[in-house]
N, C-alpha and C positions, 0 to 999 in steps of 0.2 A: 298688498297681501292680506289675505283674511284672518282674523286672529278669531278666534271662539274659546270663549273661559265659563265651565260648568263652576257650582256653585251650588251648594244646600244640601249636598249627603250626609248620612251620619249613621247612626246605630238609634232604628225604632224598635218597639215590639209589634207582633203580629196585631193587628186590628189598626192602627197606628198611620200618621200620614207623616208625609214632607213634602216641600215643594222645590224642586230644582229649577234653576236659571241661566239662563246662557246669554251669555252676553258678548255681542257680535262686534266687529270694529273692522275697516277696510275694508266693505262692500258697498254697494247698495242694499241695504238689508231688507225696504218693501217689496225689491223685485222678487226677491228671492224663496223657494221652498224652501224650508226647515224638519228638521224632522230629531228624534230620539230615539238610541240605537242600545242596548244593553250586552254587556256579556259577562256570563257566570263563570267562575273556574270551572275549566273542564270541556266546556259547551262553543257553541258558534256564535258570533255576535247576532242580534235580532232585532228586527226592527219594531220597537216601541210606537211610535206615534209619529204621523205627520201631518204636516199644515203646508196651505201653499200659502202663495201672498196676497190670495182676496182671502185667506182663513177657513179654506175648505180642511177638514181635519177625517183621518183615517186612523185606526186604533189595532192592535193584536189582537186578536181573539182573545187569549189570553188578560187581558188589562181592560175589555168593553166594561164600561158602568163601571170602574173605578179608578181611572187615572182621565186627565184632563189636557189635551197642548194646546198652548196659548199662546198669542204674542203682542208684542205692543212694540208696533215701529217708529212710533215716536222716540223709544227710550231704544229701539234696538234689543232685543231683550226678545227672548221666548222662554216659556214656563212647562212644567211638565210639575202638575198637582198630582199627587199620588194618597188615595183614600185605602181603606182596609188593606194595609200591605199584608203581603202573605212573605212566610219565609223563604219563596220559590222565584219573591221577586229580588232576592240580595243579587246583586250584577255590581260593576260599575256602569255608570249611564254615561253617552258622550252625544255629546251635539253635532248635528252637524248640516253644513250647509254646502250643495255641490260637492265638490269633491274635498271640500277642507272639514278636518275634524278636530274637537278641542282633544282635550288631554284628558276629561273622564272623571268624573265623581262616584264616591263609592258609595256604594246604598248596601245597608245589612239588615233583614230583621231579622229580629229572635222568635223564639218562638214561647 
């Protein structure tokens, strides 16, 4: 069974970075696409960012030239760098691989 654990939210201010991590366990993790999925009170969940397993990487419109997905399959691990947050991006973020999802870290900036 697939476990996914987000990791690194918190409360920034506007201009302001974090980096979240997900940490994968019960897969093949190289084979596999990843990807980062957000949702704000209110709103529909949205797709952040995706990577496949050669590291081909796709972005929001929204998030292009300032957030970054990563991954490192040695450690199992994909990253989601997030540069000049804006207040528009407070969501919780959740990982996820196939059809399993973690449980979701919360991101809030102020303004």
């Amino acid at each position: 069974q697939v476990r996914l654990v987000e990791s690194g939210g918190g409360l920034v201010q506007a201009g302001g970075s974090l980096r979240l991590s997900c940490a994968a366990s019960g897969s093949i993790f190289s084979i596999n696409a990843m990807a980062w999925y957000r949702q704000a009170p209110g709103k529909q969940r949205e797709l952040v960012a995706h990577i496949t397993s050669r590291g081909d990487t796709t972005y929001a419109d929204s998030v292009k030239g300032r957030f970054t997905i990563s991954r490192d399959n040695a450690r199992e691990r994909m990253y989601l760098q997030m540069n000049s947050l804006k207040p528009e991006d407070t969501a919780v973020y959740y990982c996820t691989m196939g059809v399993s999802w973690g449980q979701g870290t919360q991101v809030t900036v102020s303004s």
